[in-house]
VMD Tcl script that draws the C-alpha trace (Angstrom):
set ca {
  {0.00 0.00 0.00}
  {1.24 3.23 -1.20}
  {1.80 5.62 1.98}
  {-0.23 9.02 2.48}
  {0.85 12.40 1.12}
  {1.71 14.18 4.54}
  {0.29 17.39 5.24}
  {-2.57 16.34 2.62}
  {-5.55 19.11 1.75}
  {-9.12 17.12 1.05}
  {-11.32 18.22 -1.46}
  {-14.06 19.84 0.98}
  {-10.92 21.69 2.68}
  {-9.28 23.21 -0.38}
  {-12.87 24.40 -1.23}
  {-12.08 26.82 1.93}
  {-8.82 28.00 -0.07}
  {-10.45 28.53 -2.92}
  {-12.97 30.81 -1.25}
  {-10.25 32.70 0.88}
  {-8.42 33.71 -2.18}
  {-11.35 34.77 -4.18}
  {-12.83 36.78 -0.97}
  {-9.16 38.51 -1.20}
  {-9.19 39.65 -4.81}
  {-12.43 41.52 -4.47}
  {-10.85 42.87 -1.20}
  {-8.09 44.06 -2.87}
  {-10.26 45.77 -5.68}
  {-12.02 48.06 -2.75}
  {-8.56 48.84 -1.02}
  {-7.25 49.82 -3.76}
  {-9.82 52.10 -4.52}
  {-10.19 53.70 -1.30}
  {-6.74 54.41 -1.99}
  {-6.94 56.69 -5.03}
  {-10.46 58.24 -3.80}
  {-9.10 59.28 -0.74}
  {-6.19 60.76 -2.50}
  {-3.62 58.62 -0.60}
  {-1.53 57.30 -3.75}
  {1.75 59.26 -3.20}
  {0.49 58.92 0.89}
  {4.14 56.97 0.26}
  {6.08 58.39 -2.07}
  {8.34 55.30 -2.52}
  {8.35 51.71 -2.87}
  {8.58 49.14 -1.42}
  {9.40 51.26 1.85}
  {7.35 54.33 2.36}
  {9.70 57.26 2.66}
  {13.61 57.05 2.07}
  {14.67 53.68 4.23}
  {11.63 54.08 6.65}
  {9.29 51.36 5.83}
  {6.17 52.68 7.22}
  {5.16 56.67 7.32}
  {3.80 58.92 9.36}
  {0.57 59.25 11.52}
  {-1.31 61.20 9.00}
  {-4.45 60.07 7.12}
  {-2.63 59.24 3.77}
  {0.37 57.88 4.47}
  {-1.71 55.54 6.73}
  {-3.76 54.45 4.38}
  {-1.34 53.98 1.34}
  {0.42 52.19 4.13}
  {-2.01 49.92 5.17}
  {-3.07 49.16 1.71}
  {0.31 47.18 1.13}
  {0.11 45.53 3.87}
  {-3.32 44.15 2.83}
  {-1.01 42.77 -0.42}
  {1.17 41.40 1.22}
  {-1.13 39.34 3.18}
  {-3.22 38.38 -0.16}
  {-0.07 37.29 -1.40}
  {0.32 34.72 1.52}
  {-3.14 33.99 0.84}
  {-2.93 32.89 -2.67}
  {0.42 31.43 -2.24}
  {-1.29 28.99 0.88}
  {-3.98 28.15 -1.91}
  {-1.44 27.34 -4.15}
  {0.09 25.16 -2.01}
  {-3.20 23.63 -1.20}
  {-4.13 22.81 -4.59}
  {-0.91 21.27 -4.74}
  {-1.48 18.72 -1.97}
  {-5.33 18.40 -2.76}
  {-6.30 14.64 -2.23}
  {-6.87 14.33 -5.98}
  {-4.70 16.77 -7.22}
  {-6.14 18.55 -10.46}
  {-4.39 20.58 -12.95}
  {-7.07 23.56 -13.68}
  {-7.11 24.17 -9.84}
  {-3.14 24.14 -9.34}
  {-3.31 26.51 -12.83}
  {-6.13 28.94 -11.86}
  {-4.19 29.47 -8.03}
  {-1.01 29.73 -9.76}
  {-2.60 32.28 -12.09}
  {-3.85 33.59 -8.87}
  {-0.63 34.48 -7.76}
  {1.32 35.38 -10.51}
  {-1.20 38.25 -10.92}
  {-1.27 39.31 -7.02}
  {2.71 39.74 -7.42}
  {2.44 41.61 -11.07}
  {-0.34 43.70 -9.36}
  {2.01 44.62 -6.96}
  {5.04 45.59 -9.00}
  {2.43 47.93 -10.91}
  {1.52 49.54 -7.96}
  {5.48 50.09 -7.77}
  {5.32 51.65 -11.23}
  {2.37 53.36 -10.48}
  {3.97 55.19 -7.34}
  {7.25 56.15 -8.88}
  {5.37 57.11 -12.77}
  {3.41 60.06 -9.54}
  {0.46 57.96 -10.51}
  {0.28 57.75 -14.35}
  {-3.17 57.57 -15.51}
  {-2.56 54.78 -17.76}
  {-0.78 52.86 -15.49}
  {-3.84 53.83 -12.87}
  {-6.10 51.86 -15.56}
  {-4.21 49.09 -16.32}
  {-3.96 48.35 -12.27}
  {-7.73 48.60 -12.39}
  {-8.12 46.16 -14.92}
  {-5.62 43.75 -13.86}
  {-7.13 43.81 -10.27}
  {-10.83 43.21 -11.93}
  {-9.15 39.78 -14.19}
  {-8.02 38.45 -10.65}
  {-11.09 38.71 -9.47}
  {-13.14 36.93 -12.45}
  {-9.58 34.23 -12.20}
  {-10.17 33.92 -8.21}
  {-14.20 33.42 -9.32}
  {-13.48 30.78 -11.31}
  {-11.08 29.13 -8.94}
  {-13.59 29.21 -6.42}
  {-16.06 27.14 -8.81}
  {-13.96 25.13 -10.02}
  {-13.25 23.87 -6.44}
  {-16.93 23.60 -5.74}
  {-17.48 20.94 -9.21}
  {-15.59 18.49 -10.88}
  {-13.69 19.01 -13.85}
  {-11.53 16.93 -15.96}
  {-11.34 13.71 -18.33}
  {-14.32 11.95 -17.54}
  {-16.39 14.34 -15.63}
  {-19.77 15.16 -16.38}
  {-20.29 18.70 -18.62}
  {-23.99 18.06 -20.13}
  {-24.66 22.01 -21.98}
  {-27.61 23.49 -20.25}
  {-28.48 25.33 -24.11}
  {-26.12 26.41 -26.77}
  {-27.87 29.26 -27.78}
  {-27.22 30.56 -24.59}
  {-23.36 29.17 -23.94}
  {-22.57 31.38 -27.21}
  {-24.32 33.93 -25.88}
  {-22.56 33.95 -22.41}
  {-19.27 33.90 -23.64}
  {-19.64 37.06 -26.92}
  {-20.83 38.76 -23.51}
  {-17.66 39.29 -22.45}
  {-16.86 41.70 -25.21}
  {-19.43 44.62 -24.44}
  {-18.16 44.00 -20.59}
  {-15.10 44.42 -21.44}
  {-15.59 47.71 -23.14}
  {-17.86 48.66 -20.19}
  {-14.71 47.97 -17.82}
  {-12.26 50.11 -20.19}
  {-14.53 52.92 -20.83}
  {-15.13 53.10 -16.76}
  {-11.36 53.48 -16.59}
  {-11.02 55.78 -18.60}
  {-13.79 57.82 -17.12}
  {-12.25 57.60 -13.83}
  {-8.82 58.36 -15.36}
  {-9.90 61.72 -16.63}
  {-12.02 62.68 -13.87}
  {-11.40 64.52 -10.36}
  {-10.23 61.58 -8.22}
  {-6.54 61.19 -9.40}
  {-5.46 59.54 -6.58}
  {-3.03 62.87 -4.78}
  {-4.41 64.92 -2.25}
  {-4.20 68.58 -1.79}
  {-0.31 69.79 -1.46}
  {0.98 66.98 -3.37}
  {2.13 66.77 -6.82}
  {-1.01 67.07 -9.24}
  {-1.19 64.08 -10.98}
  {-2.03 63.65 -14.82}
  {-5.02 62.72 -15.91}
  {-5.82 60.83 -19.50}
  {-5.97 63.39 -22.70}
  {-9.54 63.62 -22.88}
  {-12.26 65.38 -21.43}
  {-14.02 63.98 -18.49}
  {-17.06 64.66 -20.15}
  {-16.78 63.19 -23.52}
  {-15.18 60.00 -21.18}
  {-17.97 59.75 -19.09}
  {-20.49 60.06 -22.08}
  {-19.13 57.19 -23.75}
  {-19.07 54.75 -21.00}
  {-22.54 55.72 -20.32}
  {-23.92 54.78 -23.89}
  {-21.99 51.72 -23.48}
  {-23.39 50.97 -20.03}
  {-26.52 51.35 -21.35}
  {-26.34 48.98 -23.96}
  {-24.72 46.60 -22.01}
  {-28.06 46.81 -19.45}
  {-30.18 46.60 -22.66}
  {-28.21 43.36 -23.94}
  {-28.86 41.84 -20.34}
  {-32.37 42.92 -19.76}
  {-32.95 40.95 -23.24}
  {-31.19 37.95 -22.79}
  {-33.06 37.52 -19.37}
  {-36.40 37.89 -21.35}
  {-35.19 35.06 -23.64}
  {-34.05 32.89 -21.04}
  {-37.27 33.11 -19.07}
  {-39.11 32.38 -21.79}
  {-37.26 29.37 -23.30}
  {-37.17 25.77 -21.31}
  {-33.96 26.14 -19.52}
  {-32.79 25.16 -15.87}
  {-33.50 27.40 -12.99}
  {-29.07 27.71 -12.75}
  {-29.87 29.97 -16.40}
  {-32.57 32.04 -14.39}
  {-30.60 33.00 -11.47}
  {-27.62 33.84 -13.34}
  {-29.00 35.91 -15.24}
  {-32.00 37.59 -13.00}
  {-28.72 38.59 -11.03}
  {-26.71 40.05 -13.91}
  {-29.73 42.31 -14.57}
  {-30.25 43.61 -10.95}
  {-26.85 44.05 -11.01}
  {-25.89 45.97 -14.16}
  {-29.10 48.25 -13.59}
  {-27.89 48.84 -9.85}
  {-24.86 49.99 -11.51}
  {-26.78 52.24 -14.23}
  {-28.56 54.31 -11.26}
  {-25.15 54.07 -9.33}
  {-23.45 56.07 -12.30}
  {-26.09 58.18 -12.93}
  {-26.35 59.47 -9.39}
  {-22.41 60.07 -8.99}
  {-22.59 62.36 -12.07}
  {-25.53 64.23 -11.19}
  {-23.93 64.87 -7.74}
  {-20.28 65.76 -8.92}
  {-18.74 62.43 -8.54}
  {-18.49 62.00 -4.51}
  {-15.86 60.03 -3.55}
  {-18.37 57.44 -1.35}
  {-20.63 56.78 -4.72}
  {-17.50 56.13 -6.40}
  {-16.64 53.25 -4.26}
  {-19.84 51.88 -4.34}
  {-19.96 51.91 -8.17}
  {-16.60 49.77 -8.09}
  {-18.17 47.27 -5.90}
  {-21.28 47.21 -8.49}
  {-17.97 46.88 -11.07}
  {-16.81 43.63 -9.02}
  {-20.49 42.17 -8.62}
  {-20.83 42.61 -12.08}
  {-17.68 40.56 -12.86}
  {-18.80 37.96 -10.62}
  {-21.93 37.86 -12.25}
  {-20.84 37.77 -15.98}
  {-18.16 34.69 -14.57}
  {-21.17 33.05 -12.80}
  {-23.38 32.89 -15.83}
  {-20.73 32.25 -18.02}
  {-19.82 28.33 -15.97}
  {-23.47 28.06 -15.66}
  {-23.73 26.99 -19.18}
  {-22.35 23.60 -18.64}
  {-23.35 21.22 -15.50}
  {-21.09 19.52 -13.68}
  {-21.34 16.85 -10.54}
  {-20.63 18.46 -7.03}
  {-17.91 17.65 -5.18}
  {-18.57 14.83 -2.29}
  {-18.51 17.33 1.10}
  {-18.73 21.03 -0.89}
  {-22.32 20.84 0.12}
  {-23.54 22.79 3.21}
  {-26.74 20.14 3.14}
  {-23.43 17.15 3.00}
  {-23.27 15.17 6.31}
  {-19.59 12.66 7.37}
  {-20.04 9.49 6.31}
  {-21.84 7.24 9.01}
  {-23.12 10.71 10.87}
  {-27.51 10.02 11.98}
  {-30.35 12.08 9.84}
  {-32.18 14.34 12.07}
  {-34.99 13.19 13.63}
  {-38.28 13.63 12.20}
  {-40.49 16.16 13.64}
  {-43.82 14.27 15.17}
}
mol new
graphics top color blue
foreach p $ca { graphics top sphere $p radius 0.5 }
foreach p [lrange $ca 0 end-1] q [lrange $ca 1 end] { graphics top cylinder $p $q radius 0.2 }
display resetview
């Protein structure tokens, strides 16, 4: 008999990985934000210390928080690193798992290293974007990891195709999503919120009126919330599992959430606090464009990823008389 793996991670544990690291890429997402909206970017003016050779800063508000954001990094880095490790010594070690927490990390550390660029470039708008972006792809990656660990996947494994009407569908949605994303950026990047506060260096913003920016994500938002609002009218009316509905009932609450989010930040001057909230709508929607996307295909649950799952041998409850 072959011996055990020491220090081996079952299938229901690594399913707490999985979740750990995806609850950290969102997290990072809203730190990171806070960041720039409370114009704490250059809060410490160099990297990886804060000023000179001191490794933290000051007392005051933005060093603080510039601070504190790195240190939230550097644990997410230990985080996906431990899931990496995990999906390593999973019971039945899979490939897409060790992949998607490898990916996992690799982008947590390039993340980071931008945020390095970003601090010494005095917060270069296009480098502000691209940090954005990266941030909201770890968070779809960290999604799918967190599915993935939830279903099996592999040679063998069941993938019946809930409708492919709808699978093409879910996955030419990316596009106008993706253009949603960029055009936000953009927006953001030539708005008031660069990221310095008052007696700092003024940072750049992108060459192109804030206006004319925040016109064109709108028109794309709002086809994006028309695209959605039709596909969920198609998928209630065809014959299609309730996993279709869900998915996309929440993509439409979601992406109309963040219509009346972006509406009321412009109309009020772009507060810092509706802001925020509109990149947490950005991060649900994500989520929800992932979650319909691996809805498309159905897959067997892992043995023990169930909250309903009992140990083997433990009693049923007791009827009620």
């Amino acid at each position: 008999m072959a011996p055990r793996r020491r220090l081996t991670v079952t299938a229901p544990q690594f399913r707490w990985f999985a979740l750990a690291a995806f609850v950290s890429m969102v997290v990072i997402v809203l730190t990171g934000g806070a960041v720039r909206l409370t114009g704490s970017g250059l809060g410490c003016p160099d990297w990886p210390t804060c000023y000179g050779h001191r490794l933290t800063g000051s007392w005051s508000i933005h060093p603080l928080i510039e601070y504190s954001n790195r240190v939230v990094t550097i644990v997410l880095v230990l985080v996906t690193a431990l899931t990496l490790v995990a999906a390593w010594r999973r019971e039945e070690r899979r490939s897409d798992l060790v992949g998607l927490a490898g990916l996992l990390v690799g982008g947590v550390v390039a993340d980071a290293v931008l945020g390095a660029f970003v601090v010494y470039s005095r917060l270069n708008p296009w480098l502000v974007s691209l940090h954005m972006v990266l941030s909201l792809g770890m968070v779809v990656v960290g999604a799918l990891l967190y599915h993935r660990a939830k279903y099996v996947y592999g040679p063998g494994a069941r993938a019946d195709v809930r409708d492919p009407h709808f699978r093409l569908i879910a996955r030419l949605l990316w596009i106008p999503f993706a253009l949603v994303v960029l055009a936000g950026t953009a927006a953001t990047g030539s708005g008031p919120h660069a990221g310095a506060s008052q007696g700092q260096l003024v940072a750049r913003r992108l060459p192109f009126s804030f206006a004319d920016a925040t016109w064109t994500h709108s028109v794309l938002a709002v086809l994006f919330l028309g695209m959605v609002t039709g596909l969920a009218a198609s998928v209630w009316r065809a014959e299609v599992p309730l996993a279709l509905r869900h998915g996309v009932r929440r993509l439409v609450l979601t992406a109309l959430a963040q219509a009346v989010l972006g509406f009321a930040q412009y109309a009020t001057h772009v507060p810092a606090a509706l802001v925020e909230l509109h990149i947490a709508g950005a991060v649900s929607l994500a989520i929800g464009v992932t979650q319909f996307h691996v809805k498309q295909t159905a897959h067997d649950r892992v043995p023990g990823t169930r909250r309903t799952d009992r140990p083997a041998g433990a009693l049923a409850p007791a009827p009620l008389a």
